[in-house]
C-alpha atoms as an extended CHARMM CRD file, in Angstrom:
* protein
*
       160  EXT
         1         1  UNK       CA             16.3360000000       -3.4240000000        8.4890000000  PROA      1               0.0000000000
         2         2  UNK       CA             13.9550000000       -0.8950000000        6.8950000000  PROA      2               0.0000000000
         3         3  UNK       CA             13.8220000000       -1.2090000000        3.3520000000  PROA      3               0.0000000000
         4         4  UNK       CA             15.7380000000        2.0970000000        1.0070000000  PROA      4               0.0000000000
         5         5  UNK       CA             15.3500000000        3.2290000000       -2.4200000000  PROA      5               0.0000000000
         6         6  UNK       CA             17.7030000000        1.0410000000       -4.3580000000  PROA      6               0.0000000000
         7         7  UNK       CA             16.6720000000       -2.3390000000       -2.5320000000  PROA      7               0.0000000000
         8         8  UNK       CA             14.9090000000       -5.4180000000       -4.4890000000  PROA      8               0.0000000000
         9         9  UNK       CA             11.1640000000       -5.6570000000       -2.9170000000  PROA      9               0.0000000000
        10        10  UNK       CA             11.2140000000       -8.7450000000       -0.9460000000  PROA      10              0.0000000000
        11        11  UNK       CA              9.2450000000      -11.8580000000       -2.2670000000  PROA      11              0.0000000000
        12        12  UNK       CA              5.9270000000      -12.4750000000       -0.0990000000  PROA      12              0.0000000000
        13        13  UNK       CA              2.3190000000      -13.1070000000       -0.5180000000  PROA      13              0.0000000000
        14        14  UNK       CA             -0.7280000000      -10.9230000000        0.0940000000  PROA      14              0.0000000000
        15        15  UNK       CA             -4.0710000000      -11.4600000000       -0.2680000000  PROA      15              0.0000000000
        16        16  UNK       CA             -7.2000000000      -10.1790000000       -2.2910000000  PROA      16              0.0000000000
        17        17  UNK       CA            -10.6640000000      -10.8710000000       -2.6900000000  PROA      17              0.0000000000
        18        18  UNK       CA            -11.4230000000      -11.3440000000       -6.5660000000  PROA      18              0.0000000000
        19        19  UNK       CA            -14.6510000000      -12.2230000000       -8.5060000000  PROA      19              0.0000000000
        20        20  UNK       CA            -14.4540000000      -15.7940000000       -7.7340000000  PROA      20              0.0000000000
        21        21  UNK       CA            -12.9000000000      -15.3320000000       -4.1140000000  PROA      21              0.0000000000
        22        22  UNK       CA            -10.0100000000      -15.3540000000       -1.9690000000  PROA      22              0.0000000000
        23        23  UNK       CA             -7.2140000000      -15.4680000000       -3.7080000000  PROA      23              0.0000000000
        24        24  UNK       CA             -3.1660000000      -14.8510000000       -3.4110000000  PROA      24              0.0000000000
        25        25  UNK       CA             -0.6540000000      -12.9700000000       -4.7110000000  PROA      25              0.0000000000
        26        26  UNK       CA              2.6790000000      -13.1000000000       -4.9140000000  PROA      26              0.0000000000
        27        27  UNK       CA              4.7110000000      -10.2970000000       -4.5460000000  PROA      27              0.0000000000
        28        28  UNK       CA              7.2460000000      -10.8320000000       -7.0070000000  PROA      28              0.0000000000
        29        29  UNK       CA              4.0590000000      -10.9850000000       -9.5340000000  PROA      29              0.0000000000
        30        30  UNK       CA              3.0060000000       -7.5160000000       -8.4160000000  PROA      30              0.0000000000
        31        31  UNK       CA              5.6910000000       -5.8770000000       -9.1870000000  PROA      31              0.0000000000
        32        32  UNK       CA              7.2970000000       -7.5910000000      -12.3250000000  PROA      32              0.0000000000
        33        33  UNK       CA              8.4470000000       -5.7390000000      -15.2570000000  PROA      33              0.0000000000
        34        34  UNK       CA              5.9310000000       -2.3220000000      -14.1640000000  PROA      34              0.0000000000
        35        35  UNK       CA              6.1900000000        0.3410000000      -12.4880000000  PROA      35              0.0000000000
        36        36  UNK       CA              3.8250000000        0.3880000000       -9.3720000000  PROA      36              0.0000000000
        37        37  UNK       CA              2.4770000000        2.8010000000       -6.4980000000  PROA      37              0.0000000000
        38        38  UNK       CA              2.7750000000        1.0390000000       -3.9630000000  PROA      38              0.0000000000
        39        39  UNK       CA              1.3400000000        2.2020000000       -0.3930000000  PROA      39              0.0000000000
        40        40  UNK       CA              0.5760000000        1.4220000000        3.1450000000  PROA      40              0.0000000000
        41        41  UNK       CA             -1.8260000000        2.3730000000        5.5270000000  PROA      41              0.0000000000
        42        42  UNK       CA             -1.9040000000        1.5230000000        9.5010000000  PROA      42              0.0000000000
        43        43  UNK       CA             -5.7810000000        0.0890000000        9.1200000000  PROA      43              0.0000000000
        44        44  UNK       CA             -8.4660000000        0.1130000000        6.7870000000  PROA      44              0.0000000000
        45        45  UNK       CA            -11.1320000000        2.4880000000        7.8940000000  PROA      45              0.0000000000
        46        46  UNK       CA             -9.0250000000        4.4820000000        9.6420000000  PROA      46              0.0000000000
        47        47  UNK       CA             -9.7820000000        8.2530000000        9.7800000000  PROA      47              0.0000000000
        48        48  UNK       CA             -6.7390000000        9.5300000000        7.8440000000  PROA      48              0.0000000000
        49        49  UNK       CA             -6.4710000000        6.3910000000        6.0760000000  PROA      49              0.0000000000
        50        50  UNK       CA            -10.2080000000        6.3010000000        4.7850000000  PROA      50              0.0000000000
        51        51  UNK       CA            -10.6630000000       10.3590000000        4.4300000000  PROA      51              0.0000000000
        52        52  UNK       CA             -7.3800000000       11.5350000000        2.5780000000  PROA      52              0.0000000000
        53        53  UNK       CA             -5.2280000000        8.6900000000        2.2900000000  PROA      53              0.0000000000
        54        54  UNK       CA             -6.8170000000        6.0470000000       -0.1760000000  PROA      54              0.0000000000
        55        55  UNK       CA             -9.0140000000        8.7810000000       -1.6890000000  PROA      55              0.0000000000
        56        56  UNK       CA             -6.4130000000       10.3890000000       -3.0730000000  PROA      56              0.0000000000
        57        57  UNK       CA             -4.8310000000        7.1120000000       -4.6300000000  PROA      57              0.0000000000
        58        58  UNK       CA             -8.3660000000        7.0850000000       -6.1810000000  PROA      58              0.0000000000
        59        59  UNK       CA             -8.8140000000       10.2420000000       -7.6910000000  PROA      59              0.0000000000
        60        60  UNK       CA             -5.4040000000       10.6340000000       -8.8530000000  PROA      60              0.0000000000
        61        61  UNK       CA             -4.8310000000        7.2430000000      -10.7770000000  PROA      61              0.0000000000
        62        62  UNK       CA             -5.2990000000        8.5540000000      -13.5840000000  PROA      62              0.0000000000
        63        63  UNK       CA             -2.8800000000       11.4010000000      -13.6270000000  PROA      63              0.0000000000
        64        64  UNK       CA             -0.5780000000        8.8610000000      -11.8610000000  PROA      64              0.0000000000
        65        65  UNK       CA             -0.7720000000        6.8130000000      -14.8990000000  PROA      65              0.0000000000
        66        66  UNK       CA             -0.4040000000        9.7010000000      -17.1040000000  PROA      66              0.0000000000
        67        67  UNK       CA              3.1160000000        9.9620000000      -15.7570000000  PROA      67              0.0000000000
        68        68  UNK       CA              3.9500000000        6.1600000000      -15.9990000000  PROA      68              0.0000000000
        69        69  UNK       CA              2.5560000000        4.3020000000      -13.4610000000  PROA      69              0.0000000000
        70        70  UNK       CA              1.1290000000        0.9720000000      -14.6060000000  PROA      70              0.0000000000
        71        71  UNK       CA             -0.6130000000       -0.2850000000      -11.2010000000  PROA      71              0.0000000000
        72        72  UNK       CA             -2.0570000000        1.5820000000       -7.9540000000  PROA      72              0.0000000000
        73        73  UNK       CA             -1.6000000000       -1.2570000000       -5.2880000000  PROA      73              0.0000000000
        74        74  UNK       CA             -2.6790000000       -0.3570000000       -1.1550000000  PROA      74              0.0000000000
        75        75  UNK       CA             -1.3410000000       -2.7540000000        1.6870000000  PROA      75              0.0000000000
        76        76  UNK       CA             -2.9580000000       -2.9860000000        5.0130000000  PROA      76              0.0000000000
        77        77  UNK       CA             -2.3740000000       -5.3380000000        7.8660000000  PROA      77              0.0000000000
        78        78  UNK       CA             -6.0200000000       -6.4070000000        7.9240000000  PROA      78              0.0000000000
        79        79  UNK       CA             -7.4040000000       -9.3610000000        6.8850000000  PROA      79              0.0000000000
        80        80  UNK       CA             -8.6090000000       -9.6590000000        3.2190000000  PROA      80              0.0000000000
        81        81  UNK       CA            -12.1530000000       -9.0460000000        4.1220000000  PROA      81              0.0000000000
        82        82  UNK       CA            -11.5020000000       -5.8050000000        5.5030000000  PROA      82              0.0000000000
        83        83  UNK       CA             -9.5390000000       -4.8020000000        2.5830000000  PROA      83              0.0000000000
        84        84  UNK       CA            -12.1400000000       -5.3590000000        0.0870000000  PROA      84              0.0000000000
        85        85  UNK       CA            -14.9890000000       -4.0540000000        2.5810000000  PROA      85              0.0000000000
        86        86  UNK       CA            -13.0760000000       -0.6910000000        3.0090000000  PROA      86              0.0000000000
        87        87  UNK       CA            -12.2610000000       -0.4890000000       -1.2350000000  PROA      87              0.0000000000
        88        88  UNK       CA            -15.7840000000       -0.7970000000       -1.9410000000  PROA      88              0.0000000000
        89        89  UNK       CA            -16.9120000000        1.7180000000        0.6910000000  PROA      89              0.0000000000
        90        90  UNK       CA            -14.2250000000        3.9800000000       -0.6250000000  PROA      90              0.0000000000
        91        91  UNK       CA            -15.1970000000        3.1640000000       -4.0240000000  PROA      91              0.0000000000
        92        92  UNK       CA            -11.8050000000        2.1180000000       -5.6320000000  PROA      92              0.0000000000
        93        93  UNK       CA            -13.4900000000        1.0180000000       -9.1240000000  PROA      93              0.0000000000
        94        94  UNK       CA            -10.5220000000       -1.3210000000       -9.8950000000  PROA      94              0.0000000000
        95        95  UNK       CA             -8.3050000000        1.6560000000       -9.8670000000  PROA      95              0.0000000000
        96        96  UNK       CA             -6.4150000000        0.7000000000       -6.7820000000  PROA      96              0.0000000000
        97        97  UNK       CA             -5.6350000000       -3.2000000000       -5.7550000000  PROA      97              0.0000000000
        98        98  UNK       CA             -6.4780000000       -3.7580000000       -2.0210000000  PROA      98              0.0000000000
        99        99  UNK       CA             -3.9090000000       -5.8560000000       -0.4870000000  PROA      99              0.0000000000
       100       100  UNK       CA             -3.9310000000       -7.6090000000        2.8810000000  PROA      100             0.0000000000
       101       101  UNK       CA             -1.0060000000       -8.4490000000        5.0280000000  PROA      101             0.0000000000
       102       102  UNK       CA             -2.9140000000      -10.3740000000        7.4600000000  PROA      102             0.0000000000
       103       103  UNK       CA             -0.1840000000      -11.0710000000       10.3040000000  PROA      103             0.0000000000
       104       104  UNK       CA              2.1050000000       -8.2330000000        9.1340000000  PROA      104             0.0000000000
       105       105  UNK       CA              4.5400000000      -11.0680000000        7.2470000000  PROA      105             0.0000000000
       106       106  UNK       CA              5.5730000000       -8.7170000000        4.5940000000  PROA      106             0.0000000000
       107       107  UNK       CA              5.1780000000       -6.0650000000        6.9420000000  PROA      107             0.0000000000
       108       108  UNK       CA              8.2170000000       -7.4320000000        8.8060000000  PROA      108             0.0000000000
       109       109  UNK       CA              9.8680000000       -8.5220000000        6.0180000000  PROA      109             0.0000000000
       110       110  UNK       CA             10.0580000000       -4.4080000000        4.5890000000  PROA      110             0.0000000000
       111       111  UNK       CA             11.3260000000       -3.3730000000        8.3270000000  PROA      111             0.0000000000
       112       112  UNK       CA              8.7810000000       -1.0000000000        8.7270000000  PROA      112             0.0000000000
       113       113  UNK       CA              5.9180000000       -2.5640000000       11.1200000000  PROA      113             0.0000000000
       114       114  UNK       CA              4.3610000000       -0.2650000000       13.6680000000  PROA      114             0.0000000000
       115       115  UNK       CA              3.9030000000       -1.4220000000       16.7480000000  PROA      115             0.0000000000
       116       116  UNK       CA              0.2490000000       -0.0190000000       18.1610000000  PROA      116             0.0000000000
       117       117  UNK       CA             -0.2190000000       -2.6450000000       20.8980000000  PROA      117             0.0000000000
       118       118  UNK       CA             -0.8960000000        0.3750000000       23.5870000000  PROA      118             0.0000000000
       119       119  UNK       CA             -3.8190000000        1.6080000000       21.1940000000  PROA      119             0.0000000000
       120       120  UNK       CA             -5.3630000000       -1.9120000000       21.3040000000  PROA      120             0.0000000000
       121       121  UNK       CA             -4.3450000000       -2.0580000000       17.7720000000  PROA      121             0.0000000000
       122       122  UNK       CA             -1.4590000000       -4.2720000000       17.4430000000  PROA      122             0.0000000000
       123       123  UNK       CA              1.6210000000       -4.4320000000       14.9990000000  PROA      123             0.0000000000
       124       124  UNK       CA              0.5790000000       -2.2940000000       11.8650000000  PROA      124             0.0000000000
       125       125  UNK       CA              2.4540000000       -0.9080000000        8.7370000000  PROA      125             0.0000000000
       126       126  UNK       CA              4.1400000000        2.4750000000        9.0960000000  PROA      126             0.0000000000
       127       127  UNK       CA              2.2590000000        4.5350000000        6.5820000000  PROA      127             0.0000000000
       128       128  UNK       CA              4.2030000000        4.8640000000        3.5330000000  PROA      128             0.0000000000
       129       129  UNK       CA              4.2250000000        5.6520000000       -0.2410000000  PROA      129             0.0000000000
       130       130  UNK       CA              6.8190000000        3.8260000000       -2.5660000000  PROA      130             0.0000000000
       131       131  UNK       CA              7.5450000000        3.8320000000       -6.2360000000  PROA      131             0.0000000000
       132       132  UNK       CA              8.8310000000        0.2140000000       -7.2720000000  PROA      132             0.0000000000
       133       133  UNK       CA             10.5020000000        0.2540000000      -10.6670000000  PROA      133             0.0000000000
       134       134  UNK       CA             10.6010000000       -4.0350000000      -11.9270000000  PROA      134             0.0000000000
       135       135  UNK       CA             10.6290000000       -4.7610000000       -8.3240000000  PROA      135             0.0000000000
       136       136  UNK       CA             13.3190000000       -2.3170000000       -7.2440000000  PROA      136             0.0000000000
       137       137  UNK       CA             12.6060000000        0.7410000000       -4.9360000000  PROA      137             0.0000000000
       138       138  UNK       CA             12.8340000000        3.6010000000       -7.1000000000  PROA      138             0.0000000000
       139       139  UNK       CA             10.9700000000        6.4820000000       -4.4950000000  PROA      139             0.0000000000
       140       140  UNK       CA              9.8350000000        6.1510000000       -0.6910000000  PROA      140             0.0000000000
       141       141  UNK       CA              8.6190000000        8.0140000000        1.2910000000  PROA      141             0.0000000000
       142       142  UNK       CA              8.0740000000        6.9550000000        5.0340000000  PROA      142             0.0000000000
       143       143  UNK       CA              5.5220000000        9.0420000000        7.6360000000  PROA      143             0.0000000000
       144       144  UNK       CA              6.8680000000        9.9920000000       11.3690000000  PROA      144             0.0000000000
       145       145  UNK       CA              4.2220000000        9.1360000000       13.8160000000  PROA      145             0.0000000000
       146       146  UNK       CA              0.4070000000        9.3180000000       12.8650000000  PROA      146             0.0000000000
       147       147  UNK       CA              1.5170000000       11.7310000000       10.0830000000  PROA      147             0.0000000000
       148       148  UNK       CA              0.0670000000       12.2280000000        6.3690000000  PROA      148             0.0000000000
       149       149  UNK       CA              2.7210000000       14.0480000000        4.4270000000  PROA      149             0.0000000000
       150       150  UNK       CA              4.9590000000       13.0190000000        2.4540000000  PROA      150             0.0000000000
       151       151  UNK       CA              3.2990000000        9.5530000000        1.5480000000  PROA      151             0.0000000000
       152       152  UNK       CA             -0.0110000000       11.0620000000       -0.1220000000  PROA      152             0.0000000000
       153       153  UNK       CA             -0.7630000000       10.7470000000       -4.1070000000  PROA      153             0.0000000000
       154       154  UNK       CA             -0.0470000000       13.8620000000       -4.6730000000  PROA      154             0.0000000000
       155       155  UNK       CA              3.4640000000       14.3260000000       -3.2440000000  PROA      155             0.0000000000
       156       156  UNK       CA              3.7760000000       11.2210000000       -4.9170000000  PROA      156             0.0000000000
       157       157  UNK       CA              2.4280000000       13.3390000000       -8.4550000000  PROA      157             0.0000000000
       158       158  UNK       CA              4.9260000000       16.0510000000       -7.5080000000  PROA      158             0.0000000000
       159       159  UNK       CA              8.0150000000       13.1860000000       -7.4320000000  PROA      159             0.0000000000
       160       160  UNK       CA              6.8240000000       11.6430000000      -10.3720000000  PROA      160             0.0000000000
């Protein structure tokens, strides 16, 4: 079932790279008492992904933190590796957490995995944007297809 506005986020664990390494985080962490944009891409590096996407994440944290967002957090299934790669070609300066969902756990566990098997690319996350409110879906915003609408910052500024 694909996850609505209303629902609690589902507990999981994701993975980042920090200063000292690997390292895990759990879900219900994340999203604790703050408000957080929360977004998925099908793959890091991907054209839409890596040329509208995630930059605009970037250059709008601020003004998305101006209107009460407390953390700017991107999901990918890729593995950890990837995730920081791509932030520091992308040049994310701390202002958005890279997340990896390795083998699409949480993914799955949101309903909204993208299956891109017949593009050699196997099961991804539907691109989406989502406001979660002390771990409750407050805004979403799912993408049809290969689209990049309704999930970007700023439609995300303009719901805000």
């Amino acid at each position: 079932m694909t996850i609505s506005v209303g629902d609690k986020m589902p507990s999981g664990t994701l993975k980042t790279i920090l200063a000292d390494g690997p390292s895990d985080v759990s879900t219900d962490d994340l999203f604790k008492g703050r408000k957080v944009a929360f977004f998925g891409v099908p793959g890091a590096f991907t054209p839409a992904c890596s040329a509208t996407h995630l930059p605009g994440y970037v250059a709008n944290a601020d003004a998305l933190k101006a209107k009460g967002i407390d953390a700017i957090a991107c999901m990918s299934v890729n593995d950890f590796f990837v995730m920081k790669a791509w932030g520091d070609a992308t040049n994310v300066d701390g202002k958005v957490t890279m997340l990896a969902d390795g083998v699409a756990e949480y993914t799955k566990a949101m309903g909204i995995e993208l299956d891109l098997s017949g593009a050699g690319l196997g099961m991804r996350c539907t691109r989406f944007s989502m406001v979660v409110d002390d771990g409750v879906v407050s805004q979403l915003y799912l993408e049809e297809g290969g689209n990049l609408e309704v999930s970007t910052a700023e439609k995300m500024l303009e719901n805000l």
